[in-house]
N, C-alpha and C positions, 0 to 999 in steps of 0.2 A: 430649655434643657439645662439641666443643672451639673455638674460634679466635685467631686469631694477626693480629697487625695491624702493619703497616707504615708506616703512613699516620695522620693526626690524625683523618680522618670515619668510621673503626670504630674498637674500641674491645675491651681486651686484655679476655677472660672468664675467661680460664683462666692465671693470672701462672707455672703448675707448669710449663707447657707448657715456657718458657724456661730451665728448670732441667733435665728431661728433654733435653732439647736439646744438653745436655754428654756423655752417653751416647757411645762410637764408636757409630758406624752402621753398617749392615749394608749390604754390599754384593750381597748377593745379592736384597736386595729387590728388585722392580719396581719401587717408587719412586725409589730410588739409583737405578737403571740405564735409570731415562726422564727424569730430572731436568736431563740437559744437552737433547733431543729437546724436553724441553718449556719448556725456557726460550728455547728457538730457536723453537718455535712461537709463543706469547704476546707474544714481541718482534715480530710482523709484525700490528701492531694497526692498524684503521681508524683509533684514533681517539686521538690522547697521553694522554689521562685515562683509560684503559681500567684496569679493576681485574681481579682472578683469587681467584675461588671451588674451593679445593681442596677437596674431597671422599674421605675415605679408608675404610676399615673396618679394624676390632681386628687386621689381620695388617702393617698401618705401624707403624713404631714412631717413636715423637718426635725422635728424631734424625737418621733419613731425612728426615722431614716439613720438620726442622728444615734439613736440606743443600738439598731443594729450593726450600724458602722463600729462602734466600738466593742461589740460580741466579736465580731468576725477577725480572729488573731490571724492576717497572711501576711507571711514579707514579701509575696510580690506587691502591694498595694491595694485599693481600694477606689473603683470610680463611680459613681451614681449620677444616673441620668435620669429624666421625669420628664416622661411625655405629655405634659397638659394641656397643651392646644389638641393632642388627640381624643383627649377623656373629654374634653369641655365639647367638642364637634359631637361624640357621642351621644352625648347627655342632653343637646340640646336638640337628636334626633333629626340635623342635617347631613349635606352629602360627607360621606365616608372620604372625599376625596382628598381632603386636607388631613386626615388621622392617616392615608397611607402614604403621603407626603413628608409628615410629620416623621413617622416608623422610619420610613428610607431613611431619611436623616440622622437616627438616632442610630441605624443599623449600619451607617457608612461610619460614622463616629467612632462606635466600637469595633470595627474593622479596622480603621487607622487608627486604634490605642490597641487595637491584638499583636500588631508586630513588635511592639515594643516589650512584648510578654511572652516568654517561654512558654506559659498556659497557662488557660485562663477558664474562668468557672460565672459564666452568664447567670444571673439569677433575677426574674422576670417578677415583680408582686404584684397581683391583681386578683378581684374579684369580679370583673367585667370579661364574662365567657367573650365576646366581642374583639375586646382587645387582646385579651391573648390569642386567639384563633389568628388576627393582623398580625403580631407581631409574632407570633411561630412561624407565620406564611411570609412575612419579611426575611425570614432569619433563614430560611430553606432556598427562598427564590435568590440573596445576597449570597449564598453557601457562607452566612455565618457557623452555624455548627458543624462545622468539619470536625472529624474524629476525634481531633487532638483539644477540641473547645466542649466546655462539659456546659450544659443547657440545664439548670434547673426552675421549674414553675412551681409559685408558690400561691395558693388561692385556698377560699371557707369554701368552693362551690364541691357538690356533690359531684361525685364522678358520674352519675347518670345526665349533669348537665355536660359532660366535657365530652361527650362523643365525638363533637366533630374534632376538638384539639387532639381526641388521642391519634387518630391514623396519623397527624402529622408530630406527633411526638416519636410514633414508633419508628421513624425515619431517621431519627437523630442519636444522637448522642444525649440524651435527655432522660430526667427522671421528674415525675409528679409529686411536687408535698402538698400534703390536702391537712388542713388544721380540724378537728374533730372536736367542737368543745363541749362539754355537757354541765351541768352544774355541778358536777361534783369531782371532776377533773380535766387536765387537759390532757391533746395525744394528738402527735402529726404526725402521718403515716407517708411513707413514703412507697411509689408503685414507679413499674417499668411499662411499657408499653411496647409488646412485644411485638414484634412484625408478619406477616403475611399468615395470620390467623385471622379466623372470624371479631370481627368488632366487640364483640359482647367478651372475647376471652384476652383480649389485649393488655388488660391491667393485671398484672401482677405484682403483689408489697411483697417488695425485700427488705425491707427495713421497717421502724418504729421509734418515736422518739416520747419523752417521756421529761416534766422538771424533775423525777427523783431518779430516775433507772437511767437517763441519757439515752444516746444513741444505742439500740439491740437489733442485731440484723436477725430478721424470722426466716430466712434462707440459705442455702448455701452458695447465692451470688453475692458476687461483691457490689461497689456501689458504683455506677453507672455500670455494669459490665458491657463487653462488646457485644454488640447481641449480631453483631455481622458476619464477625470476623468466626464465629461460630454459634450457629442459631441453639437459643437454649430450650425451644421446641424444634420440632419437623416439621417446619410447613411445604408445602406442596409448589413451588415454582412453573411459570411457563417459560418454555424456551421455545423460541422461533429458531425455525432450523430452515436449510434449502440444500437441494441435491447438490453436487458437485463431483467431480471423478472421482476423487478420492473420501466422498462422505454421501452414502445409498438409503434412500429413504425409502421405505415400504409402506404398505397398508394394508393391515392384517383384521380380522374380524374379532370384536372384541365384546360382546354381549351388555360387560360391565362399563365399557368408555363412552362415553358423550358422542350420540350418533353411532352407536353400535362399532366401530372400527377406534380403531387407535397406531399411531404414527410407529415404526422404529427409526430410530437412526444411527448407522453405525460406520463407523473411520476413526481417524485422529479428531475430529471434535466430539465426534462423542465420547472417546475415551476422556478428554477435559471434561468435560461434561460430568463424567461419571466420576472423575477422583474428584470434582470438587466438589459432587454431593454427600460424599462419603467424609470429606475433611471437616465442611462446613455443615453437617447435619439438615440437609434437607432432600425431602425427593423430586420427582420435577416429570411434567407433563407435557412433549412434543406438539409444538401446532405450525402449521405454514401457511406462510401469505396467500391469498385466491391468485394472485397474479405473477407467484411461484419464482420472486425477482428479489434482487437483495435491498434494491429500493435507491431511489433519488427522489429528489425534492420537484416539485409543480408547480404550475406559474402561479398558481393560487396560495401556496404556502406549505400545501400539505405534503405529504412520503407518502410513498408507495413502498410495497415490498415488506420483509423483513423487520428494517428502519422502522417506518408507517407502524407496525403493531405494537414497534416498543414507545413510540413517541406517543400513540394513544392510551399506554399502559393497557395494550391487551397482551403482553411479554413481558416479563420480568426483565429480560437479558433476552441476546441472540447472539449466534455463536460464529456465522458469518465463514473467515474470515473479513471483516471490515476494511477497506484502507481508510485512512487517516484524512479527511477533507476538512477544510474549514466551514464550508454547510452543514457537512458530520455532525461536527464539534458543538455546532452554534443548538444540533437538537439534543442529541446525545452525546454521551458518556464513553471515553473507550479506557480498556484494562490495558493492564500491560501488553507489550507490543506479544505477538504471538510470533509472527516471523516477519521477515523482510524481502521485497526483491523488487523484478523491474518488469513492466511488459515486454514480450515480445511476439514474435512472428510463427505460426505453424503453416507448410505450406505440401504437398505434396513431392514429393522425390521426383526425377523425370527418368523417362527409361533409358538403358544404357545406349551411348552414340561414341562415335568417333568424330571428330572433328574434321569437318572435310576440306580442309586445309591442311592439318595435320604435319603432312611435309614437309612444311615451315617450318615447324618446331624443334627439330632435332639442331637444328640451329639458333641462336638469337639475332634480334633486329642488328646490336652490333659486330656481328660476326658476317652478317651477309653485308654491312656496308665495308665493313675493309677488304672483302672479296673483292666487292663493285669500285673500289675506290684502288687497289691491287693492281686490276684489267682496265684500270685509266692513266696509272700514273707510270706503273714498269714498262710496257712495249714502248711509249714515245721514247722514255730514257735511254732504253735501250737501241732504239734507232735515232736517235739526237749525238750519243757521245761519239761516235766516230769519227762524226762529222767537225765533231769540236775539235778532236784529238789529230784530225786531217790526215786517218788512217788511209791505206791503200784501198783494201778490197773493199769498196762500197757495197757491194751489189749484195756482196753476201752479206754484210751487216744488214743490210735492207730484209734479206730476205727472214735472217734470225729474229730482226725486229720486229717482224709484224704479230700483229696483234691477235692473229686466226692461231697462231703456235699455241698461243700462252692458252687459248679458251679450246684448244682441242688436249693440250693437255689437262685442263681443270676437268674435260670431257671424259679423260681415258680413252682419250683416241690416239691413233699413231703420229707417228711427225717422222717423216720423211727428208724435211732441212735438214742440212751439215752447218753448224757453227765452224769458222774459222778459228775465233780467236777462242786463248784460253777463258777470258773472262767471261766471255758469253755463253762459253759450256758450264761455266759455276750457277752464273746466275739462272741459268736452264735446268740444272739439277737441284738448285736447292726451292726452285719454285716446283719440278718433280714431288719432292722429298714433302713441302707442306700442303699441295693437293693428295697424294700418298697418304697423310694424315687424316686430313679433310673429309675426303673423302669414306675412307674406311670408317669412322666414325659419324661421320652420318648416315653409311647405310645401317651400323649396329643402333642407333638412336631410332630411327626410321620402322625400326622392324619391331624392337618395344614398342613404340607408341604405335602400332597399328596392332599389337592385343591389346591395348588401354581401352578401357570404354569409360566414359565421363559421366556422371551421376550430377546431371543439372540443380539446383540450385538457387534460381534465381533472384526470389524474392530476401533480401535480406536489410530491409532500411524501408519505412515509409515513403521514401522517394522512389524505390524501386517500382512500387506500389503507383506511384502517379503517373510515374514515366510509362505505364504499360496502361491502353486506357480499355484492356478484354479480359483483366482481373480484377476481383468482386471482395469484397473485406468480410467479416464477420466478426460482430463485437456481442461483448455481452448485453445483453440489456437489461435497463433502467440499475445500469453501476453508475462507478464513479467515474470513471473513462468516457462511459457515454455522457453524463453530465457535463464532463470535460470539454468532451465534442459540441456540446450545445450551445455553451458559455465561452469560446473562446475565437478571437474577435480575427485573431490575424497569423500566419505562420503556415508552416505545416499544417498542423491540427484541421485549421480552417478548412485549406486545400482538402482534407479527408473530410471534416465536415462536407463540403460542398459536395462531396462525390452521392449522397444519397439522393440526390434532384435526378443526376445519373441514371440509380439502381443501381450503383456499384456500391453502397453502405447498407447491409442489415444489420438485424439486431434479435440475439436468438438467446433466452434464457439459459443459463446454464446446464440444465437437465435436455435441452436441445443440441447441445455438443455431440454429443454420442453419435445423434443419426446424424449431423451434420458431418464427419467428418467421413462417412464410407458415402454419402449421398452426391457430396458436393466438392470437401477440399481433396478428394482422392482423383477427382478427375482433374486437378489443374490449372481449373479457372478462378478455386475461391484460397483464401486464407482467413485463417481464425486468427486474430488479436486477443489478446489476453495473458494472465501474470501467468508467470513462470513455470509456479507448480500445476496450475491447470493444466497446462501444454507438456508438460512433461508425463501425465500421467496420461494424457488421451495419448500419447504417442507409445508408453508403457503398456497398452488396453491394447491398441491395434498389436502391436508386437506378441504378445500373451496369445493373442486368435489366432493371426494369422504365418508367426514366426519372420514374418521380414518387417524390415526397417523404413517402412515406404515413405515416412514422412520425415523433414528435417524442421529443426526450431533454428531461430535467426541466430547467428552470433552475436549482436550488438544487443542491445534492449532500450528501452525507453521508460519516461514516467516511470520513476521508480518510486516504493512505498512503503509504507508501515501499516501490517492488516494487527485485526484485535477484535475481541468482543467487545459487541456494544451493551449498556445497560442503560436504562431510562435516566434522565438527566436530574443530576443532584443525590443519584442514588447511593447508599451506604455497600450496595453488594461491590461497586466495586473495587473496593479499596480488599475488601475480602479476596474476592477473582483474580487480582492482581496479584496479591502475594501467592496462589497456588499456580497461576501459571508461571511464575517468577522460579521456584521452586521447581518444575517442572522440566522449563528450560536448564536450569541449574546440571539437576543430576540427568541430564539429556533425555527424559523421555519422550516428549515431543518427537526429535530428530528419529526417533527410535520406531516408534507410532508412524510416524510417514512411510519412514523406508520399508517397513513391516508390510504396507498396505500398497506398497507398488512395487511389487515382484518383478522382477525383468527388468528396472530403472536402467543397469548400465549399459545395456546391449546398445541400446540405440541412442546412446548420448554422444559421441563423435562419430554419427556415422563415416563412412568412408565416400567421398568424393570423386575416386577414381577405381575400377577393379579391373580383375586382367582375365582375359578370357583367351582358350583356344580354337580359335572355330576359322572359318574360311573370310576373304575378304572379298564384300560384297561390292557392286556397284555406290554404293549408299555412302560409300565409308571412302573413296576415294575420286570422286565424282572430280573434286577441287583438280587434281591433276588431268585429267582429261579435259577441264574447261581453260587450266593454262597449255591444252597441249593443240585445243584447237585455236582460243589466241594466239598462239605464235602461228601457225600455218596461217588464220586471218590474216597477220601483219606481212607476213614471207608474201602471202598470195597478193597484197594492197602494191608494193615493193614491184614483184615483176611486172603489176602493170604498169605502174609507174615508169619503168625503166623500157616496157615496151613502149610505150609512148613517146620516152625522150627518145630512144635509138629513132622512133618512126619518124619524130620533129626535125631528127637529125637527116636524115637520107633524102627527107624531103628537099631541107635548104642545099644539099649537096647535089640534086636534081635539079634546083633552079638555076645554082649557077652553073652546071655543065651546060645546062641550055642555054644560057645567056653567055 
């Protein structure tokens, strides 16, 4: 590999090259003879700093190389590379395997001199159909020609020999110069290759170059135009599409469509769908996968689903939404982010209950310990200081002391005792005064919270989920979640992973939510997993039918994402796709598209957790009080035997010794 520099930011490799360069040159090369065509070309740059990557094989010789390099007037510079171990492997009709060897190396080269160039204009010279077909297929699979990189191929060969280069030219950012020579004049014509048209109509000349007239554009495109970013035919697009709650796919009878029937699809992706056939000029043909799934990857390598049709290129694009994986990434292509969010939990609502306890609660934990702590520490004090103060009337301090006063007044029962002294009437009154309180306030708490009824809840964390082992998950299947599930080794995840050995893990396509959720999450035992807006519109669907709220979504969420369209990998659409959903989001229609397509969203997005009802109170609902009411009669009833026992142990020994 050779190169040649014009400019101070590359850098001379081969100093012979300039010596060779003294050589006449040959006129019958294709190089000579596209050198004025292509210096007319490379002068019509976006950009004043653009540089030019020549590219030749062993049939240029250095002093052609050398007359072109000095045609090509850029002040980005100039670098030429010449793959001749690839031409020589050719020519001597061995394995191919060192000329793709070769290519990679020369394509990683100009990849690490493209960053040093604002932009840059690739220019490939050959006559060998072979090598250009490797090195376009190099240039596509390295994503050398990315938009902003202009691809020009320069060759004597007939366009009827370049069939198989052109489908991979129409992919690029690339234009064809074909040298035309006759004896009686010369003319290099320059052609587009335009995309997702029949083969035979791909070549389109916009341009002509001429030694007396120069460059004349026979069109009214420019030179390389974008042929992505707006298609300068209509070609006919497939999009893989799949149900989801908020995007209905039909199937209607179609006389005229493939198979008699043909797909609709209609939601917020189809409205994308639809502005950006209308932006970017083309129309587009619905198909879905057999296995009706958005797709993962197989142990064998391949996609399933959605994925799978654009990885085969039987899709152009799909519309998804996608989230964002690194297996994603490694097949396909994704556009701008479309939205973002996280998983969470849908679970059924449970039916209204009182807590049968309940009567606890008009109080807190710390309010019944300083009661309990109150009834331990006042009666001893209050029968202790007397003692200390070596007051007269014990008896009645004894009797003000005891401890049955203070808990028949916390009772609202009468007290019958006379206090003597003054202080023991205060501290009897003011312990009055804060049962008085106490008490009135817990029967007014008490009496609320028995119209409450409590709207269960339960499920809200994947732990909640383990910890119960008579509830059942539902995930999507063959996503990216499930994949998740598949592939991960230890945590949570795992723990839910393991639950399918169970039956506690299925796996139900999207278009299978629907009857899944009146079949199975309605009765309590299942919960659906899945992103955010799924759940929120299956819970918008039920609401719409049946006017209640019966389902609730988790508060927390998890695995959180970035969804998007996918397009086949390396493709030019989506650089296009991306700037209209860009746009989209922008002046909010997207946001506008959703909310348009889920009527009833707000009803049931913070349901209500607790409601109040007027009706009678049932056994059901106060059960907890009767089971502390026979507890204590248990303990009372434990007690008097107790105590008949001791009196009987007692009279006994007081029988022994009267008789002895």
């Amino acid at each position: 590999m050779e190169v040649l520099v014009r400019t101070s930011f590359l850098f001379t490799i081969l100093p012979i090259f300039l010596a060779l360069a003294q050589f006449p040159r040959r006129d019958d090369e294709t190089i000579t003879q596209a050198s004025g065509a292509v210096g007319a070309v490379v002068s019509v740059s976006p950009h004043p700093d653009c540089s030019v990557f020549l590219i030749t094989d062993a049939n240029s010789s250095a002093s052609s190389v050398a007359t072109m390099v000095g045609q090509l007037r850029v002040p980005g510079g100039v670098a030429v590379f010449e793959a001749a171990a690839a031409a020589a492997v050719v020519a001597d009709g061995q394995e191919a395997t060192l000329m793709q060897m070769e290519l990679s190396r020369v394509v990683g080269e100009i990849q690490r001199l493209r960053q040093l160039s604002v932009c840059v204009t690739v220019v490939v010279v050959s006559d060998d159909p072979t090598f250009l077909a490797a090195f376009v297929g190099w240039s596509l699979k390295g994503r050398l020609p990315v938009w902003s990189t202009r691809l020009l191929v320069v060759t004597r060969l007939p366009l009827q020999e370049l069939s198989d280069l052109q489908g991979s030219l129409s992919k690029a950012n690339a234009m064809l110069l074909v040298v035309e020579n006759t004896p009686t004049s010369q003319r290099c014509c320059l052609y587009i290759n335009l995309p997702n048209i029949p083969q035979e109509e791909q070549a389109l000349r916009v341009a002509s170059w001429t030694p007396h007239r120069g460059l004349s554009l026979t069109t009214h495109l420019p030179l390389f135009p974008d042929k992505f970013f707006k298609f300068i035919t209509r070609p006919t697009l497939v999009v893989a599409v799949e149900a989801l709650p908020y995007n209905v796919i039909r199937v209607i009878d179609e006389p005229t469509a493939p198979g008699g029937q043909r797909l609709t699809f209609t939601g917020s992706m189809a409205n994308i769908v639809d502005f950006a056939s209308r932006s970017m000029n083309f129309t587009y043909r619905y198909v879905r996968s057999s296995d009706k799934s958005f797709g993962s990857r197989q142990h064998n390598g391949s996609w399933t689903g959605m994925i799978g049709m654009v990885v085969r290129k039987e899709a152009d694009f799909a519309t998804g939404p996608f989230a964002m994986t690194f297996s994603r990434v490694e097949a396909v292509d994704f556009t701008y982010r479309v939205r973002s969010g996280e998983m969470k939990l849908m679970g059924a609502t449970g039916r209204p209950e009182v807590a049968p306890w309940g009567f606890l609660l008009p109080l807190t934990s710390l309010v019944w310990v300083a009661i309990l702590l109150s009834l331990l520490v006042v009666p001893p004090l209050l029968f202790l200081l007397p003692k200390c103060f070596h007051l007269k009337d014990l008896k009645k301090g004894d009797k003000s002391a005891h401890t049955f006063i203070f808990i028949r007044i916390l009772l609202q029962q009468d007290v019958s005792e006379e206090a003597v002294f003054v202080w023991e009437r205060l501290v009897l009154g003011v312990w009055m005064m804060m049962t008085l309180v106490l008490t009135r306030s817990y029967a007014g708490n008490l009496m609320s919270l028995l119209a409450v009824r409590h709207l269960p809840q339960p499920y809200q964390t994947l732990q909640d989920i383990l910890d119960d082992p008579s509830v059942i998950t539902i995930w999507q299947k063959n996503s990216a979640p499930e994949q998740y599930l598949r592939s991960v080794q230890s945590g949570t995840f795992r723990e839910i992973a393991d639950m399918e050995a169970e039956g506690r893990l299925k796996f139900h396509t999207s278009s299978q939510f629907f009857s899944s959720v009146n079949t199975l999450v309605r009765w309590g035992d299942h919960v659906i997993v899945n992103d955010d807006r799924t759940i929120k519109y299956l819970v918008t669907l039920d609401f719409s039918r049946t006017g209640r709220c019966d389902f609730y979504i988790s508060r927390d969420g998890f695995l959180p994402y970035s969804a998007s369209l996918i397009t086949q990998k390396y493709s030019p659409l989506t650089y296009g796709l991306s700037m209209r959903i860009m746009t989209l989001l922008e002046t909010g229609l997207i946001s506008y598209w959703v909310t348009k397509s889920m009527p009833n969203t707000t009803y049931c997005r913070y349901p209500p957790k607790k409601i109040t009802v007027n009706t009678t109170i049932a056994m059901r609902n106060v059960w907890g009080m009767f089971v502390l009411l026979g507890g204590g009669h248990a303990c009372g009833l434990l007690l008097l035997c107790l105590e008949v026992l001791s009196s009987l142990s007692g009279l006994s020994q007081d029988l022994r010794e009267g008789s002895s």
